[in-house]
VOPAGU-2260 file (C-alpha; in pm, 1 decimal, decimal comma):
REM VOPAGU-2260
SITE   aa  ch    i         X         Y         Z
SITE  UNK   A    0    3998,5    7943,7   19108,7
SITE  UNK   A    1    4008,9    8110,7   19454,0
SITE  UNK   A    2    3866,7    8476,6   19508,7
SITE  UNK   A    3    4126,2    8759,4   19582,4
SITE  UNK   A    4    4022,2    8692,3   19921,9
SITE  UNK   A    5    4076,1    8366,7   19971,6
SITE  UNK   A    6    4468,3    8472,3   19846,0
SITE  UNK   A    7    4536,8    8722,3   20100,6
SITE  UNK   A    8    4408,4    8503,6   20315,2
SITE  UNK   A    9    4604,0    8246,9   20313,7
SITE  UNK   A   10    4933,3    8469,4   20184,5
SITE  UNK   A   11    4853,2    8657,3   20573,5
SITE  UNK   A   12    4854,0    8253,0   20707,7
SITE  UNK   A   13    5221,2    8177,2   20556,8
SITE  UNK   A   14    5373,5    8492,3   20694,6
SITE  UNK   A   15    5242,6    8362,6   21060,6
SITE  UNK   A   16    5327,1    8041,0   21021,6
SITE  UNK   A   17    5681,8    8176,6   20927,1
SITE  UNK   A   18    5659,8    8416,9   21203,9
SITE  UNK   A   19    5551,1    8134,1   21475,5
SITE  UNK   A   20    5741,6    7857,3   21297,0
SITE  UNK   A   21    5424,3    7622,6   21341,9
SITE  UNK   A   22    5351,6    7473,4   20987,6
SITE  UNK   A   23    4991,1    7490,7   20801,0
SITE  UNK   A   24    4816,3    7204,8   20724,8
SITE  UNK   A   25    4780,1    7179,1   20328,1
SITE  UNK   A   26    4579,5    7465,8   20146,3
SITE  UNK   A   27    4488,4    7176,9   19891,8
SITE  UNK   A   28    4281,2    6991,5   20148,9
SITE  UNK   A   29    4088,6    7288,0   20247,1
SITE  UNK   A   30    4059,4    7388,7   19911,5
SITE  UNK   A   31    4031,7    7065,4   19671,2
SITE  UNK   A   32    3981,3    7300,7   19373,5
SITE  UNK   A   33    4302,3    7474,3   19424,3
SITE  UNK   A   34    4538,7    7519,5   19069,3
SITE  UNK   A   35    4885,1    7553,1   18991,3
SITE  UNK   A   36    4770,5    7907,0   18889,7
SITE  UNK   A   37    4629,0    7996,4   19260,3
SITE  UNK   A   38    4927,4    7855,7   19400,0
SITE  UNK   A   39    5158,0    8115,9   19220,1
SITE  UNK   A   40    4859,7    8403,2   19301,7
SITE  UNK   A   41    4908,2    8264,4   19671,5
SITE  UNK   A   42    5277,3    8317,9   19641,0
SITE  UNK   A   43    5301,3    8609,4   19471,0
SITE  UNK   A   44    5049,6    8759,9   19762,3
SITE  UNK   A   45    5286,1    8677,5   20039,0
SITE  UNK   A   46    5617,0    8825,3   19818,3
SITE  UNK   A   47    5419,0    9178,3   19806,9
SITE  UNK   A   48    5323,5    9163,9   20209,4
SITE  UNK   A   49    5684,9    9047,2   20267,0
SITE  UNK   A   50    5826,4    9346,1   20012,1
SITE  UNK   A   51    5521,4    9627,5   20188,1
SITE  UNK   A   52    5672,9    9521,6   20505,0
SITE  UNK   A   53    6073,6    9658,9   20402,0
SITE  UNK   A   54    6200,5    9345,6   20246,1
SITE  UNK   A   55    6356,5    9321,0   19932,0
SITE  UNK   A   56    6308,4    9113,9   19614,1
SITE  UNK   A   57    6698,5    8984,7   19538,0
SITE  UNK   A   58    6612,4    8727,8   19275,3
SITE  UNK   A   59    6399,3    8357,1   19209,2
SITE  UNK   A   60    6463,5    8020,7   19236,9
SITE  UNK   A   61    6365,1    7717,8   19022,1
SITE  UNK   A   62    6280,3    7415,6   19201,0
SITE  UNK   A   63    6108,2    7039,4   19098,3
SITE  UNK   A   64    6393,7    7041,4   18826,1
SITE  UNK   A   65    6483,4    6691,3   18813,5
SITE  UNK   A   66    6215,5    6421,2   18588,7
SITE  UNK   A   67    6215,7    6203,2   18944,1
SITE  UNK   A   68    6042,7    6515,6   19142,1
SITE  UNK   A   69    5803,1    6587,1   18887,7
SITE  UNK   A   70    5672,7    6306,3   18830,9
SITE  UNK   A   71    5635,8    6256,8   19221,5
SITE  UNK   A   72    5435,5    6599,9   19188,0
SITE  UNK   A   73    5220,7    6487,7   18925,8
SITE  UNK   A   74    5358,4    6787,3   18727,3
SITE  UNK   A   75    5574,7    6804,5   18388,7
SITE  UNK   A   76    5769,9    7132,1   18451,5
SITE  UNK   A   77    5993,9    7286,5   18731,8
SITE  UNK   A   78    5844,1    7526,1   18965,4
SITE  UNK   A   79    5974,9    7881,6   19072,0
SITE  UNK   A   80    5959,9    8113,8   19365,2
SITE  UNK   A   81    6096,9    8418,6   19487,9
SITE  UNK   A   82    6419,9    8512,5   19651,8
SITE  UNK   A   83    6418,9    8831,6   19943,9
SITE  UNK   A   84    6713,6    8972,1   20134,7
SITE  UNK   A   85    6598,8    8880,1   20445,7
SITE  UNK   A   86    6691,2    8491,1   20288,4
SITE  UNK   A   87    7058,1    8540,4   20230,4
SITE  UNK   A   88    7310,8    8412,7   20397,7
SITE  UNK   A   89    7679,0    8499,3   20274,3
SITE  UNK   A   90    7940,3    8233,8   20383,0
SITE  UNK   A   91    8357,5    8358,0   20403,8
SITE  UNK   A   92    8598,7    8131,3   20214,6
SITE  UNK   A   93    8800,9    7924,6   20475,6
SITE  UNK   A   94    8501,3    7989,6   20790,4
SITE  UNK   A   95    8218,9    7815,7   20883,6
SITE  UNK   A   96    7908,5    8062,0   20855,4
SITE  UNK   A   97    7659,9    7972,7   21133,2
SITE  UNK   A   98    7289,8    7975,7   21047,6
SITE  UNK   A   99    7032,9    7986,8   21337,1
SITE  UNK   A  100    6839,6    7674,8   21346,6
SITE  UNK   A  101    6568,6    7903,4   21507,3
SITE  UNK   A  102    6492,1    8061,6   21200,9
SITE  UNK   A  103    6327,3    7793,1   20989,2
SITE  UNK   A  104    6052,0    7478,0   21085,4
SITE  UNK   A  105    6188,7    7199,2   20955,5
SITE  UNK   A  106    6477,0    7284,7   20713,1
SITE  UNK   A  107    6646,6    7064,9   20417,0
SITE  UNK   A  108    6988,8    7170,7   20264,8
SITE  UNK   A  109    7013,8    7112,2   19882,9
SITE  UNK   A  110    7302,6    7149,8   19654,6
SITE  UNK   A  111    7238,7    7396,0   19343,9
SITE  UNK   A  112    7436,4    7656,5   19140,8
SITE  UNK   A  113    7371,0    8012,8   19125,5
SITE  UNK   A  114    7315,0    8265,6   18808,6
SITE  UNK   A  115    7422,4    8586,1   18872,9
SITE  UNK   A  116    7307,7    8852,9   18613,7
SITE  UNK   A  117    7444,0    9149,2   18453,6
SITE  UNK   A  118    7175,4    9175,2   18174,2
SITE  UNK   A  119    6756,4    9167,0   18152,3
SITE  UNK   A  120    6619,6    8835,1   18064,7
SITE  UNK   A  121    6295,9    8854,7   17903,4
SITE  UNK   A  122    6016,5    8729,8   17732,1
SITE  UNK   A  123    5925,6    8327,4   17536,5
SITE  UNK   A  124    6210,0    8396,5   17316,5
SITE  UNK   A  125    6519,8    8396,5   17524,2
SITE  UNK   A  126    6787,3    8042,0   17497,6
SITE  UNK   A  127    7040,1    7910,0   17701,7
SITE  UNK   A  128    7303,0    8102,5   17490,9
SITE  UNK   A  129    7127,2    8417,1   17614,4
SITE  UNK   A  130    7127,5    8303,5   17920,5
SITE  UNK   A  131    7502,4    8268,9   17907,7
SITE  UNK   A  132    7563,3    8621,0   17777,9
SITE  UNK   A  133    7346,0    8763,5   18006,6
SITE  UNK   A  134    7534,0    8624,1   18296,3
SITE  UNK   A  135    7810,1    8752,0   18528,8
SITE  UNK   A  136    7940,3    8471,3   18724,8
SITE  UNK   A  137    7772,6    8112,5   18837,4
SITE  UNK   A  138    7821,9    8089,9   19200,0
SITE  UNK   A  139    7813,1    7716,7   19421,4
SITE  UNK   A  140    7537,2    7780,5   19613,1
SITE  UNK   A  141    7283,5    7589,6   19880,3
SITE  UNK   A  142    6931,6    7661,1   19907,8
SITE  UNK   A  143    6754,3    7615,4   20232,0
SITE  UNK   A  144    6392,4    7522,4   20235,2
SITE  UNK   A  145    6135,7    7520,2   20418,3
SITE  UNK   A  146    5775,2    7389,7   20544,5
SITE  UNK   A  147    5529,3    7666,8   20614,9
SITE  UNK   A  148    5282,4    7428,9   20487,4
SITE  UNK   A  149    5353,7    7081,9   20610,0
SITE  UNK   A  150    5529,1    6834,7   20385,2
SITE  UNK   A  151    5322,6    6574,1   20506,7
SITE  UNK   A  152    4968,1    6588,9   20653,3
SITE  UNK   A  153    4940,1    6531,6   21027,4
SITE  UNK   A  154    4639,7    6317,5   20994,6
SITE  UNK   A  155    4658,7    6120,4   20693,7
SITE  UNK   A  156    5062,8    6136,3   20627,5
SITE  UNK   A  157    4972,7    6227,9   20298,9
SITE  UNK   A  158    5220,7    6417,4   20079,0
SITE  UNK   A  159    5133,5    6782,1   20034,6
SITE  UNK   A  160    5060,0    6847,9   19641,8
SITE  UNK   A  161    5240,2    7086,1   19421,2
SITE  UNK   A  162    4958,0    7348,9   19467,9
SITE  UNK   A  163    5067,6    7422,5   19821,7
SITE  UNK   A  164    5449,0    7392,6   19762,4
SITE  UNK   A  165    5401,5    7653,0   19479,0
SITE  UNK   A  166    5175,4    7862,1   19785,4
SITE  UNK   A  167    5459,2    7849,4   19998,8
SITE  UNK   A  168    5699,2    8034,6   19752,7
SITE  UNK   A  169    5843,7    7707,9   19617,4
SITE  UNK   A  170    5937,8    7583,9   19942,6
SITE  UNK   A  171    6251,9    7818,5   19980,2
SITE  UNK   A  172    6343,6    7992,1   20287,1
SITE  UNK   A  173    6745,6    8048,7   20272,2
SITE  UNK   A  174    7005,9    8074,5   20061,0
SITE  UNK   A  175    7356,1    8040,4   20111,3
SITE  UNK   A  176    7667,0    8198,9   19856,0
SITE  UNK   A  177    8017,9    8267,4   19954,9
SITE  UNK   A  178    8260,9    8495,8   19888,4
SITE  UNK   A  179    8629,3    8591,7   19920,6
SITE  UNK   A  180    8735,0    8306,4   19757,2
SITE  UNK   A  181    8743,9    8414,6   19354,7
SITE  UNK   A  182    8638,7    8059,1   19214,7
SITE  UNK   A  183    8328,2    8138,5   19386,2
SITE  UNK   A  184    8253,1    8310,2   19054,8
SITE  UNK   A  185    8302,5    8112,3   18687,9
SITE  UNK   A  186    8237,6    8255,4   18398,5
SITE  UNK   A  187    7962,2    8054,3   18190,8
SITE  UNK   A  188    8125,1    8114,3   17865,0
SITE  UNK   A  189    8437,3    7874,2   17957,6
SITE  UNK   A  190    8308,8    7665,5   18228,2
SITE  UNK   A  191    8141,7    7343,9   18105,4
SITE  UNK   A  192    7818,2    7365,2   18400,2
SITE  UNK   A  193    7684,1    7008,5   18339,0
SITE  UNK   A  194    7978,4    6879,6   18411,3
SITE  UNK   A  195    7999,8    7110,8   18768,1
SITE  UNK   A  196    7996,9    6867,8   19086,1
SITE  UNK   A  197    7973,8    6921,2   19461,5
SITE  UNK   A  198    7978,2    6685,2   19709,2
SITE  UNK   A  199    7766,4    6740,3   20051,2
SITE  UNK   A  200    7903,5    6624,1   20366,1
SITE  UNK   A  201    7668,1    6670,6   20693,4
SITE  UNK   A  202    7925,7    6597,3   21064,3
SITE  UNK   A  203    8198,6    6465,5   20797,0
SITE  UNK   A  204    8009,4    6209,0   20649,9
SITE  UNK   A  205    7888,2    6224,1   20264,4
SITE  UNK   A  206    7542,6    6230,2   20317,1
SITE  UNK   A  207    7486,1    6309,3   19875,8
SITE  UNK   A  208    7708,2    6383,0   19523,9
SITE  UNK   A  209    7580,8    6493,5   19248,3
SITE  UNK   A  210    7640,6    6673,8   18897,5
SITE  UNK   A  211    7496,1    6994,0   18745,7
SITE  UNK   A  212    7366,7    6794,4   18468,9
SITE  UNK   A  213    7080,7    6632,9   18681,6
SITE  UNK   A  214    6931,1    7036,8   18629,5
SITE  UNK   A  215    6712,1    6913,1   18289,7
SITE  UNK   A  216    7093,4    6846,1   18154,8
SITE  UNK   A  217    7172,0    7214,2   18180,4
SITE  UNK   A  218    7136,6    7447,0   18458,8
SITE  UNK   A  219    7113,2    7733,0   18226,1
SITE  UNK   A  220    6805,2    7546,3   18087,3
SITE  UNK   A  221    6611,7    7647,5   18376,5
SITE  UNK   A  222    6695,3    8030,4   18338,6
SITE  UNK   A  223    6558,4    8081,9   17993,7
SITE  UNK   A  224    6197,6    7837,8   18087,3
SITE  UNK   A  225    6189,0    8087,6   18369,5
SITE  UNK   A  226    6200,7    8402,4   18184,0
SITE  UNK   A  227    5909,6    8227,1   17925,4
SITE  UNK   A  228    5725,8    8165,9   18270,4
SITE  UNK   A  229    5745,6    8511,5   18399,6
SITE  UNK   A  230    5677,6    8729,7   18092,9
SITE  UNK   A  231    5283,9    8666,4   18112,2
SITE  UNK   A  232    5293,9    8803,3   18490,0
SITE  UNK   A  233    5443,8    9099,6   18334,7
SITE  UNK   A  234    5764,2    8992,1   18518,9
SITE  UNK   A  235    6156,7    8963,4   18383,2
SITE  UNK   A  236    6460,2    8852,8   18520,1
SITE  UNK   A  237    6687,3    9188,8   18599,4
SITE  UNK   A  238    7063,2    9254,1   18589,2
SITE  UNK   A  239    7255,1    9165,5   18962,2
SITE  UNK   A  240    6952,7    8955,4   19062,1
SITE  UNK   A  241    7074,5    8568,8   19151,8
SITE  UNK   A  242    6874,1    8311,4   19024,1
SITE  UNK   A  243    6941,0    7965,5   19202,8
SITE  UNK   A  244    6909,1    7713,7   18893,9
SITE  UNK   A  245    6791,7    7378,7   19114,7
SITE  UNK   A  246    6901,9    7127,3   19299,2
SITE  UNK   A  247    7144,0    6813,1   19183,7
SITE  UNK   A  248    7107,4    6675,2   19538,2
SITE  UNK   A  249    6804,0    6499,8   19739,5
SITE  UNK   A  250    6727,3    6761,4   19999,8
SITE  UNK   A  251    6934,1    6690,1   20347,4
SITE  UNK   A  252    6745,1    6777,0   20710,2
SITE  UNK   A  253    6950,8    6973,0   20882,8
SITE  UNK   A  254    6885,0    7079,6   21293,5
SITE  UNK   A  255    7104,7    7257,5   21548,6
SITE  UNK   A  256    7455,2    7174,9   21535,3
SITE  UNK   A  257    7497,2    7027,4   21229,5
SITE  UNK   A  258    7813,1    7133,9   21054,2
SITE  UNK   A  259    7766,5    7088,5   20669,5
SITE  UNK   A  260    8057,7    7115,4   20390,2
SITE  UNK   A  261    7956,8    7165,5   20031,0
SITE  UNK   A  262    8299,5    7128,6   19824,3
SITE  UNK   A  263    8225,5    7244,5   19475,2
SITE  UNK   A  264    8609,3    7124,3   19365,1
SITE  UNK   A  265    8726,4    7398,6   19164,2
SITE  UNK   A  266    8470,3    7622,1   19208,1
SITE  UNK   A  267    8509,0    7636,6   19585,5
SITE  UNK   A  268    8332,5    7471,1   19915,4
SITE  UNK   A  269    8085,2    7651,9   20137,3
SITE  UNK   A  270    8101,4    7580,2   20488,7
SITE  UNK   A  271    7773,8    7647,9   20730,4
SITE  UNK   A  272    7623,7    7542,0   21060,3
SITE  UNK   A  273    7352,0    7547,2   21190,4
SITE  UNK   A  274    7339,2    7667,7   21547,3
């Protein structure tokens, strides 16, 4: 386990490396003793330097959802991170939002619905049917992330391991929602989620599909094993906080100029460039 020093240590190296937008090479090389529980530490020390420094905590995100990326990450659960208003990016039904390319290192686009909440979540105990009540509106919504540490290792081309995509707040740097358009916002009671689709077009082209059901067969699924995961930090999920549920899509690379159309069907399409 790494020393309180060794975590604002390397929490201090993510916000440069965000700052500079030169990637780190991977905490888990310099520190081959490194656990899933330092990784979250690690993250959780960069959220509080990011909040000290005016930034706001807006919600979390749940990430590694799908069996194929967990078992590439030698890992049997999702992951989680945190969301901050400094992240979000709020895209107008009809218009293109444009995203500055400048802002990020190497950034993927992937395809994921939004909880919204207008009730705590809290505690092992809470189900999906909680989750459901608890919720205002699901939202289409496309999560940006990131490499402050790199994904692969300059030298060896090694993949980075979960401990330093957990470090690096789950990998997420953006997050994109729309609004003005009101099937941006379905109520969970009536809408059958698994069963939600989008389909991700980069220039035109289809670059992915994809169904809601690839999220552990439920995207609310993720909600509730993230409210078990936060109660020992002393941590819930809080009403109008937005809690990105995980991706049904491979992540997409994106750079400057790219012109990407996420058409959710009847819950809407986001439109976003990045310039």
């Amino acid at each position: 386990m790494l020393d309180d020093t060794h975590i604002q240590q390397l929490a201090a190296e993510l916000d440069q490396s965000e700052r500079s937008r030169v990637p780190l090479e991977h905490f888990s090389k310099r520190f081959p003793g490194m656990t899933i529980d330092d990784g979250y530490r690690v993250g959780r020390a960069w959220v509080a330097q990011q909040v000290a420094g005016g930034k706001k905590v807006i919600g979390h995100k749940i990430g590694l959802t799908s069996r194929a990326m967990q078992m590439a990450s030698q890992i049997d659960e999702p992951d989680f991170g945190t969301l901050l208003d400094s992240m979000l990016f709020t895209a107008q039904a009809g218009a293109a939002l444009e995203i500055p390319a400048a802002r990020f290192i190497a950034p993927r686009v992937e395809v994921e619905l939004a909880f919204v909440l207008k009730a705590p979540l809290q505690g092992a105990g809470v189900t999906v049917q909680d989750v459901l009540a608890a919720t205002d509106y699901v939202t289409p919504a496309i999560e940006i992330i990131d490499a402050r540490i790199e994904q692969f290792d300059r030298h060896t081309k090694v993949m980075r391991k979960v401990f330093d995509t957990i470090s690096d707040n789950a990998a997420n740097a953006g997050i994109v929602i729309g609004e003005g358009d009101p099937r941006y916002r379905a109520d969970p009671r009536i809408t059958d989620l698994p069963w939600c689709g989008a389909v991700l077009r980069q220039n035109g082209a289809v670059e992915e599909t994809g169904l809601a059901a690839g999220v552990q067969g439920h995207p609310a699924i993720g909600i509730a094993w993230l409210a078990h995961k936060l109660a020992p930090w002393g941590e819930s999920l809080q009403p109008g906080q937005i809690v990105l549920a995980g991706s049904f899509t491979r992540p997409v690379a994106a750079k400057a100029g790219d012109l990407f159309e996420a058409d959710y069907g009847p819950l809407g399409c986001l439109k976003f460039q990045f310039i």
